[in-house]
C-alpha positions as CSV (number, residue, x, y, z in Angstrom):
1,X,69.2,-11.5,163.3
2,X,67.3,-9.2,161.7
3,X,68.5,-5.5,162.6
4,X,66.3,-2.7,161.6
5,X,67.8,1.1,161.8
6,X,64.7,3.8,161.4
7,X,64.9,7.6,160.8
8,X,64.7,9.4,163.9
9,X,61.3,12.0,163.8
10,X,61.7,13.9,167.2
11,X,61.5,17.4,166.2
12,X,64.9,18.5,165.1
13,X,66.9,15.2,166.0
14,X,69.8,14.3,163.6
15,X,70.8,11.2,164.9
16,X,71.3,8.4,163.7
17,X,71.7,5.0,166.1
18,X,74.8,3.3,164.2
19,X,77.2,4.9,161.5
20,X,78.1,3.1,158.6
21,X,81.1,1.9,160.2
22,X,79.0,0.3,163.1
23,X,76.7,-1.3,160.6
24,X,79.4,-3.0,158.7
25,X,80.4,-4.5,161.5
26,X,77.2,-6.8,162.3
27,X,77.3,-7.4,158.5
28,X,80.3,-9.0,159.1
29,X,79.3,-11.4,161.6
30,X,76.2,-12.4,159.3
31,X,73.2,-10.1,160.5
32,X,70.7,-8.5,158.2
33,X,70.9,-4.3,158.4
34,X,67.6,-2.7,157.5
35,X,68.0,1.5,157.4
36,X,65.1,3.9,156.1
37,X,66.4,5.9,153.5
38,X,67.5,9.3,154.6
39,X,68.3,8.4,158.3
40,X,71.9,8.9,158.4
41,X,71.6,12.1,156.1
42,X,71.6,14.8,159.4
43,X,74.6,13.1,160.7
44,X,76.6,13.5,156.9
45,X,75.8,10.0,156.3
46,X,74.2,9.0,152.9
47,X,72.6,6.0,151.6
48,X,75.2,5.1,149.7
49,X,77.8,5.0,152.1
50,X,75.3,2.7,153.9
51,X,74.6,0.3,151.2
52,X,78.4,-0.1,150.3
53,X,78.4,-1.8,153.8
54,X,76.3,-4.5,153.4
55,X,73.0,-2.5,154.6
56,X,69.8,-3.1,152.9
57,X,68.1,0.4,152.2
58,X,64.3,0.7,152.8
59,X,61.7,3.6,151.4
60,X,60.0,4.2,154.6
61,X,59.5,3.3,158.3
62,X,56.7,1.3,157.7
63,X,59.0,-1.8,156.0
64,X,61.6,-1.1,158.3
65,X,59.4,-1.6,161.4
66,X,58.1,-4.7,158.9
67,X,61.4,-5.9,158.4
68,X,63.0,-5.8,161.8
69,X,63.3,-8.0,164.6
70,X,65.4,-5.5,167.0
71,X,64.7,-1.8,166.2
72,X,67.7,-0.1,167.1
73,X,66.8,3.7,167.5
74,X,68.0,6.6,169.3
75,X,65.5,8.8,171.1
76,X,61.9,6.9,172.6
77,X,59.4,6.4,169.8
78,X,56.7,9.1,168.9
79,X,53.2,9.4,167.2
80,X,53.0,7.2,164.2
81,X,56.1,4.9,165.6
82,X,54.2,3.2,168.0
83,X,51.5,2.1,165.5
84,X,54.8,0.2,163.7
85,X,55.9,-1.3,167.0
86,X,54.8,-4.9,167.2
87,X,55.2,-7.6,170.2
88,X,57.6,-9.5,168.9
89,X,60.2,-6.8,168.8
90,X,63.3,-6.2,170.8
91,X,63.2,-2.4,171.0
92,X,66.9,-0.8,172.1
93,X,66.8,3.1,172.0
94,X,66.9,5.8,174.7
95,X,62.8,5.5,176.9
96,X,63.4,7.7,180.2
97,X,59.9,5.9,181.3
98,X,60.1,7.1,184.3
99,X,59.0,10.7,182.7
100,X,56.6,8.8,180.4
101,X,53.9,7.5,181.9
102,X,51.8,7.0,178.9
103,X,54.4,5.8,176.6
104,X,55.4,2.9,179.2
105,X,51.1,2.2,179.0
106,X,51.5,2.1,175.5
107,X,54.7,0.1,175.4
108,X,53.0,-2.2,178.0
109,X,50.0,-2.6,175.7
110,X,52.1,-3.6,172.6
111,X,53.8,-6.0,174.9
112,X,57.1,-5.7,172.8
113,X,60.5,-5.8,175.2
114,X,62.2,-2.6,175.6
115,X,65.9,-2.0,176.6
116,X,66.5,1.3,177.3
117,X,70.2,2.9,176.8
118,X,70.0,4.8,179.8
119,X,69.7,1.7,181.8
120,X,72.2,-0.7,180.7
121,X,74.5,-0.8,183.8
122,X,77.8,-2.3,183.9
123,X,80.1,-2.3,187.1
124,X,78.4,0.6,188.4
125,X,78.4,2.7,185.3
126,X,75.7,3.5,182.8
127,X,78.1,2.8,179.2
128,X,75.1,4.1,176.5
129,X,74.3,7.3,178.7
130,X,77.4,8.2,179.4
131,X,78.7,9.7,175.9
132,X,75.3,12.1,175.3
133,X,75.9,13.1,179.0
134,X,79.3,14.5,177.8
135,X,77.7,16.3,175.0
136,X,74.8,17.7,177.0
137,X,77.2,18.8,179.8
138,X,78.7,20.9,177.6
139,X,76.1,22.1,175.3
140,X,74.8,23.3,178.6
141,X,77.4,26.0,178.8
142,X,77.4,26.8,175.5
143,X,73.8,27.3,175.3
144,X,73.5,29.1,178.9
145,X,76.5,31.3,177.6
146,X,74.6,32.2,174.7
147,X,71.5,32.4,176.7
148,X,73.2,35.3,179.2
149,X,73.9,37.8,176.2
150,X,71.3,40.5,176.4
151,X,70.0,39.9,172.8
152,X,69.0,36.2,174.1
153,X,66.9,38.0,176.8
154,X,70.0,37.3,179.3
155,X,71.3,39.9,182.1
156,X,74.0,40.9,179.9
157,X,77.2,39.2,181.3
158,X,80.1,37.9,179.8
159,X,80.3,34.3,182.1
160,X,83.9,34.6,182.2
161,X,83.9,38.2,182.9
162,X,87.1,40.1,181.9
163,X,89.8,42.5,184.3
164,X,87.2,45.3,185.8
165,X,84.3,42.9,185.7
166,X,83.0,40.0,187.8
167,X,83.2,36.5,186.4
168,X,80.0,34.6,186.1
169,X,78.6,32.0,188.8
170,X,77.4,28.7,187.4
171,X,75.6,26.9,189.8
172,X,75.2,23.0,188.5
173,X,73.4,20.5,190.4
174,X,75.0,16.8,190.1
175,X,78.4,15.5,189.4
176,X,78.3,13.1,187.3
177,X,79.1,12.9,183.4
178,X,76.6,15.6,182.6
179,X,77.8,17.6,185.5
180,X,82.0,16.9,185.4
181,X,81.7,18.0,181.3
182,X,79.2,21.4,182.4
183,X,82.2,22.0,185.1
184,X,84.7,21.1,182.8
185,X,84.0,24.0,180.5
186,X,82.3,26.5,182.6
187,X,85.5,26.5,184.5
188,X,87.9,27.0,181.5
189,X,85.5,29.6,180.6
190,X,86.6,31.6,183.8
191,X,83.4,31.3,185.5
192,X,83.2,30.8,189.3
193,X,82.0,27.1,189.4
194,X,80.3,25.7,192.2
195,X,79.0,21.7,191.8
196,X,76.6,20.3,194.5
197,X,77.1,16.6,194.9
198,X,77.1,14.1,197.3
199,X,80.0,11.8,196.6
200,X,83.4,12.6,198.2
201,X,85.3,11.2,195.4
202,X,83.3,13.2,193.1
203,X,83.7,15.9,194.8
204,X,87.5,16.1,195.0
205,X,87.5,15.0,191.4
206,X,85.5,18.4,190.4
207,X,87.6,20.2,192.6
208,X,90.7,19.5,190.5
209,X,89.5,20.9,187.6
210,X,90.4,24.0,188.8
211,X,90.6,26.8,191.2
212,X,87.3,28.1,190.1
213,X,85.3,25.0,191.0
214,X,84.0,24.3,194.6
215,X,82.5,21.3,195.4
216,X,79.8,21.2,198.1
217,X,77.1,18.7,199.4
218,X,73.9,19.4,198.6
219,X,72.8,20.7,202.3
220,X,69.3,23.1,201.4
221,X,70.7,26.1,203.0
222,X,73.7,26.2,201.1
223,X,71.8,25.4,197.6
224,X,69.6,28.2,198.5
225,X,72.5,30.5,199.1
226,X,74.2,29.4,196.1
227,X,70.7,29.7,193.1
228,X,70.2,33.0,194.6
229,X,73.5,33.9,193.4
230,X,73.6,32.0,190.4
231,X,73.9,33.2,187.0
232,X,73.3,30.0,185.0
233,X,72.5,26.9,186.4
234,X,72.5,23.3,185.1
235,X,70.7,21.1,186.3
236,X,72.6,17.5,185.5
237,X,70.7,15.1,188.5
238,X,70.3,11.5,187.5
239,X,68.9,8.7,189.5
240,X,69.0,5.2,187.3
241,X,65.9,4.8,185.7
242,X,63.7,7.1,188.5
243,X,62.1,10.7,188.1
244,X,64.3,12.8,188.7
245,X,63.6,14.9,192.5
246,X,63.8,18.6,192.2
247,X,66.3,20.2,194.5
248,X,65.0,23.6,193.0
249,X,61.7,25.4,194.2
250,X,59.8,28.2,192.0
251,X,60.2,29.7,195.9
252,X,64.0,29.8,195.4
253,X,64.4,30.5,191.8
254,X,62.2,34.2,193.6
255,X,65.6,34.9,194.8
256,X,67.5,35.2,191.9
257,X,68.6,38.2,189.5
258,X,66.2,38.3,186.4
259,X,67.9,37.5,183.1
260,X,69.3,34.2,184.8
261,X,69.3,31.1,182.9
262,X,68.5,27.6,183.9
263,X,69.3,25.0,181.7
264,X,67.6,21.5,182.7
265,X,69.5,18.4,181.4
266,X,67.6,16.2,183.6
267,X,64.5,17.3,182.1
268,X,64.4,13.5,180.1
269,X,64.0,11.9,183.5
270,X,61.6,14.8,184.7
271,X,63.7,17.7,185.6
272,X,65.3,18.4,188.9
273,X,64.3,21.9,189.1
274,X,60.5,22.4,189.9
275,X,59.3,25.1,187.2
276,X,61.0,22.8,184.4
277,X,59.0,21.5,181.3
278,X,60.1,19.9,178.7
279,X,60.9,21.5,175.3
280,X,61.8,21.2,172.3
281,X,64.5,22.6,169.7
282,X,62.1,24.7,167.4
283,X,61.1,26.5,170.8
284,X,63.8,25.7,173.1
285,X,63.2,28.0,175.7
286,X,60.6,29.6,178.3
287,X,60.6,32.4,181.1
288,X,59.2,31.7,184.4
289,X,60.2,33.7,187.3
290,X,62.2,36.0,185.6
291,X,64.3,33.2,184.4
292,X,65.2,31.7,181.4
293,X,64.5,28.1,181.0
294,X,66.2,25.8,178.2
295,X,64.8,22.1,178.7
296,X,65.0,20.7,175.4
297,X,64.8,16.4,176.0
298,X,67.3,15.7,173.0
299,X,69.8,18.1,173.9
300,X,72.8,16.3,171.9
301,X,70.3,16.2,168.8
302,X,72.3,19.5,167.8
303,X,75.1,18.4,166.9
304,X,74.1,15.1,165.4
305,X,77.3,14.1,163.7
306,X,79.3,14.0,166.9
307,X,76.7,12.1,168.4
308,X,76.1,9.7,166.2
309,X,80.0,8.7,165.8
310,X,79.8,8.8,169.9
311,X,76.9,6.7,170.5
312,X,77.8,4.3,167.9
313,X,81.1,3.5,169.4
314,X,79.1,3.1,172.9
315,X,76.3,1.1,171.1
316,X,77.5,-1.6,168.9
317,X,79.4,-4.1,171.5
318,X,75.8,-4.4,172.9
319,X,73.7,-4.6,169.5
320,X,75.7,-7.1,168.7
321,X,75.3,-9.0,172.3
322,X,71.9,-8.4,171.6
323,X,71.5,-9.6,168.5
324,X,72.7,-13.2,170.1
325,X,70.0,-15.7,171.3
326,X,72.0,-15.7,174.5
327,X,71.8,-12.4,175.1
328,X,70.2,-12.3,178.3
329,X,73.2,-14.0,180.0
330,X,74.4,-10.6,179.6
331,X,73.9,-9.0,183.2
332,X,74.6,-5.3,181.6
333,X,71.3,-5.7,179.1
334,X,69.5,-7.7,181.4
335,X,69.4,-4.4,184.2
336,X,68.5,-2.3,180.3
337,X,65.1,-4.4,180.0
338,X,62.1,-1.4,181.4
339,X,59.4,-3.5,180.1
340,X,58.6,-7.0,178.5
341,X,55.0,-9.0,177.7
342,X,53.1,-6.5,178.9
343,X,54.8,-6.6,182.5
344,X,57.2,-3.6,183.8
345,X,60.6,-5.0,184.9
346,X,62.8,-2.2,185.8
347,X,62.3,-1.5,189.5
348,X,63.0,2.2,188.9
349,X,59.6,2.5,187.0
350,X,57.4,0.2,189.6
C-alpha cells in the first residue's frame, strides 16, 4: 500500500505521525512511504534520516495527498488539507468529531473513511490515546504550575508549598491516563491531590500514589466543595468518542480564589468545564471568572520529540494492520472507523 506521511500545520504542532524507525519498518514489509519534506524536522527528524529508510521524500502536501492511499497524520486536518483529501482515502489521525461538527460535514461530504486514534478500542482500552494522555496529564501540572506564579497572572503560590506555608490543592476531574499522570506528578510535587472518579478500582489505584491523593466520587456537593477550594484544576474527562459533559459551572468556578488556574485537557472532545474554549499555543490562555484558562487542543504538540517516539511505538502495529486488505477483520480498527461513504459509523457521533 501506498502510505503517505504529511507535515502537521496546526498552529505550533511538531509532530510527526511515524519516526524514521517506524517507517522503515513498513518498508520492510514492501509498502511505499511518502513524507513531505520537512515534517519530521520539529521532532529532530531530517529528511535524510527518512530517505536512508526506504521513504520516498515529496516537495509539498499537495503530491503527498496525490500520492497516498492511507494518510497517516497526527492531529484532525485543517484549512487547505481538506481540499487534498479525496474519497478514496483511508484517513488514520487524531478527529475528536464529536467537538467538530463541521469537520465531520466536511469529512462526510468527501466521503473518504476516517479512523480516528482516539477510537481504536482494544479489550476495553483506547491503545493510540493512551500515550498523549500521559503527556498531557503531565504537561497539565507543569503548565498550571507555571500558570500559579504571579508573573503568569497566578495567585502567587508555590503548589507544593514549603515548611510555614500551605501546599497547593489540585483538583482534577477523571481518572484515567490523563488524570492518573496529572495525579502522578501533582502529588510528587507535594500538592494536596484530590481526583474525582467513579471507578472503585480507579480510585484505590490513585489513592496509592500517595498520601496526598484522595479519591472521591464525583457526588455535585462534594465537587462543589472541592473547585471552590481548588488552586489548579485539570480537567482530564473522557467519554469514547462523545462530547465531553461539563461537571464544572461558570456558577461554581464564582466560588473560587482569583488567580486560580484551570487547565482543560478534555477541551478536544469539548471541555468538561463549562467556560472552556478551545485554544491554541500562540495564545494558550484566557481569564474568565477570575480564572485562568489553558485549553490548548494539541497539548502534547510541545514537546514534539517525545511524542512522536511515543505515538509511533503506539501507531505502527495498526498502520501496518491497516495497510492489509483484511484489515477490517481487525475488531480494534473496526470500533476507530467515525465515518465512511458519506455515512457516520461511530455511534458516539450519531
Amino acid at each position: 500500500m501506498k502510505i503517505a506521511i504529511p507535515k502537521e500545520i496546526k498552529t505550533l504542532e511538531g509532530r510527526v505521525a511515524l519516526i524514521p524507525a517506524a517507517c522503515s519498518s513498513l518498508v520492510e514489509v514492501g509498502h511505499d512511504v511518502f513524507i513531505e519534506k520537512g515534517a519530521g524536522l520539529l521532532s529532530g527528524y531530517s529528511d535524510e534520516m527518512y530517505t536512508k529508510n526506504g521513504v520516498k521524500l515529496l516537495p509539498d502536501a499537495a503530491s503527498v495527498y496525490k500520492e497516498g492511499e492511507l494518510i497517516v497524520k497526527v492531529k484532525e486536518p485543517v484549512g487547505p488539507e481538506l481540499d487534498l483529501l479525496q474519497s478514496h482515502h483511508l484517513l488514520f489521525s487524531y478527529l475528536h468529531l464529536a467537538a467538530e461538527v463541521e469537520l465531520m460535514n466536511k469529512l462526510l461530504e468527501i466521503g473518504l473513511t476516517g479512523v480516528a486514534f482516539e477510537t481504536v478500542e482494544e479489550n476495553g482500552l483506547l491503545p493510540l490515546l493512551a500515550p498523549m494522555s500521559d503527556i498531557a496529564g503531565r504537561l497539565s501540572i507543569q503548565v498550571g504550575t507555571h500558570l500559579l506564579h504571579r508573573p503568569q497572572g497566578g495567585k502567587g503560590l508555590l503548589l507544593g508549598g514549603l515548611p510555614g506555608a500551605d501546599r497547593g490543592h489540585v483538583v482534577i476531574l477523571g481518572g484515567g491516563v490523563a488524570g492518573k499522570n496529572a495525579a502522578l506528578l501533582a502529588a510528587a510535587a507535594g500538592a494536596r491531590v484530590t481526583v474525582f472518579e467513579q471507578d472503585r478500582l480507579k480510585q484505590e489505584n490513585l489513592r496509592a500514589l500517595g498520601a496526598n491523593v484522595t479519591a472521591l466520587y464525583p457526588f455535585p456537593e462534594l465537587l462543589e466543595q472541592s473547585v471552590a477550594d481548588a488552586d489548579l484544576i485539570v480537567g482530564a474527562v473522557l467519554l469514547t468518542g462523545q462530547r465531553s459533559p461539563h461537571l464544572v459551572s461558570r456558577d461554581m468556578l464564582k466560588n473560587m480564589q482569583p488567580g486560580g488556574v484551570i487547565v482543560d485537557i478534555s477541551v478536544d472532545q469539548g471541555g468538561c468545564i463549562e467556560t472552556t474554549r478551545p485554544t491554541t499555543y500562540k495564545d494558550p490562555t484566557f481569564v474568565e471568572e477570575g480564572i485562568t484558562h489553558f485549553c490548548v487542543t494539541n497539548m502534547p504538540g510541545a514537546v514534539p520529540r517525545s511524542a512522536s517516539q511515543a505515538l509511533s511505538a503506539s501507531l505502527l502495529p495498526y498502520v501496518l494492520k491497516l495497510a492489509d486488505k483484511n484489515w477490517r477483520n481487525n475488531e480494534a480498527l473496526v470500533k476507530g472507523i467515525n465515518v465512511e461513504k458519506g455515512e457516520i459509523v461511530h455511534s458516539a457521533l450519531k
